[in-house]
C-alpha positions as CSV (number, residue, x, y, z in Angstrom):
1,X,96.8,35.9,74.0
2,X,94.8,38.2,72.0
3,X,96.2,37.4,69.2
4,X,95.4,33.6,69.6
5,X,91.7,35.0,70.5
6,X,91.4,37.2,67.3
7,X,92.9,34.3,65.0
8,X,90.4,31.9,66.5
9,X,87.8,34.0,66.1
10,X,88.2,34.6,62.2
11,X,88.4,30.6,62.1
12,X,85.0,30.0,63.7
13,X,83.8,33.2,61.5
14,X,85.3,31.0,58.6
15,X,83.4,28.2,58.8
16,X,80.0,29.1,58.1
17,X,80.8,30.2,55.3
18,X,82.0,26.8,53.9
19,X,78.9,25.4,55.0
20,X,76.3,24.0,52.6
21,X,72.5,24.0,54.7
22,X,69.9,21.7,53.6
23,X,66.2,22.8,55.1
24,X,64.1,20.1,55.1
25,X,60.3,21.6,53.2
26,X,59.2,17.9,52.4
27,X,56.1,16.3,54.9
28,X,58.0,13.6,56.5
29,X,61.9,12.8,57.3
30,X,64.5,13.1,55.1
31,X,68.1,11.6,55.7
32,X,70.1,13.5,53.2
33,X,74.3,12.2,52.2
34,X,76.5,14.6,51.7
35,X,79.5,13.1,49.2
36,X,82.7,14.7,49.7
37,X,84.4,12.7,47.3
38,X,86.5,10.3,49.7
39,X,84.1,10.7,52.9
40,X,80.0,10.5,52.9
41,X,78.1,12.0,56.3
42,X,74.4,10.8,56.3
43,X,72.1,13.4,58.6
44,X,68.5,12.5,59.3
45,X,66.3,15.9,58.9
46,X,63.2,16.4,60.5
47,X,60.2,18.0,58.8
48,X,61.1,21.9,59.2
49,X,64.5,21.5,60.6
50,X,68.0,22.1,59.1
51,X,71.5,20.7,58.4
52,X,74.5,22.4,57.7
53,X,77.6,20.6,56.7
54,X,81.0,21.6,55.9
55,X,81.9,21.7,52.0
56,X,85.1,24.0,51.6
57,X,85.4,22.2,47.9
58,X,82.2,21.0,47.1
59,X,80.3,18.7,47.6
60,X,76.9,16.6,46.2
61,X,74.0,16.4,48.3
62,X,71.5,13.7,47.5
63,X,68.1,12.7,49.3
64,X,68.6,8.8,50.9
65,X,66.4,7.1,48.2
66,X,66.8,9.3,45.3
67,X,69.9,8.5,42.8
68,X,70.3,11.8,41.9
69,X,72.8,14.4,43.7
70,X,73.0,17.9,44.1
71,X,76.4,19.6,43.4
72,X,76.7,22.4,46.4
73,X,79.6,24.9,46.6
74,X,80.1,26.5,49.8
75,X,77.4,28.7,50.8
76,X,74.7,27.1,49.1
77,X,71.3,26.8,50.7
78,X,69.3,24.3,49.3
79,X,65.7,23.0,50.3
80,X,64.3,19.5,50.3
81,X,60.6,19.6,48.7
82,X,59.2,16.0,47.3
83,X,62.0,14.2,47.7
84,X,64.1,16.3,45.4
85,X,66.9,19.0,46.6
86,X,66.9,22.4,45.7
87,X,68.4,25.5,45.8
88,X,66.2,27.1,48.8
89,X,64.0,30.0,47.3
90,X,62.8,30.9,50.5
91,X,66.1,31.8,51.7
92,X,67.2,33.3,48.9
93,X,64.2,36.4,49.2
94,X,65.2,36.7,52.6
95,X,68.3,37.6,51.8
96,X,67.9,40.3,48.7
């Protein structure tokens, strides 16, 4: 039983670490595609809020309306700002 519990554990720990988060900086709603090659997930973002999605092997991120994509690795935090995605330099003094 604790075994189970400790190996389920390190699995949750796992996953945010796979994640790719998208803040959204821009001054209206964003919905934001994440292409994973053989699957796409669309998430609407609210001015201020986040996303995080699951990217264990990459992924591109692109702004609904925008041809261009983003290619994220695991880990990446990027930030939405006039319509174009980013990696997030807010986040990134935060965490030096």
């Amino acid at each position: 039983m604790l075994r189970s519990l400790i190996l389920a554990a390190g699995v949750l720990a796992a996953i945010p670490a796979s994640a790719v988060t998208v803040h959204n900086r821009d001054t209206e709603t964003r919905e934001v595609t994440f292409d994973k090659g053989t699957e796409e997930t669309l998430h609407e973002i609210a001015v201020g809020a986040s996303v995080r999605e699951s990217c264990p092997t990459g992924c591109a991120v692109r702004v609904v309306g925008r041809g261009h994509d983003f290619m994220a690795e695991e880990g990446d935090v990027l930030a939405i700002a006039e319509m174009t995605i980013r990696r997030d330099p807010e986040s990134a003094s935060v965490a030096d």
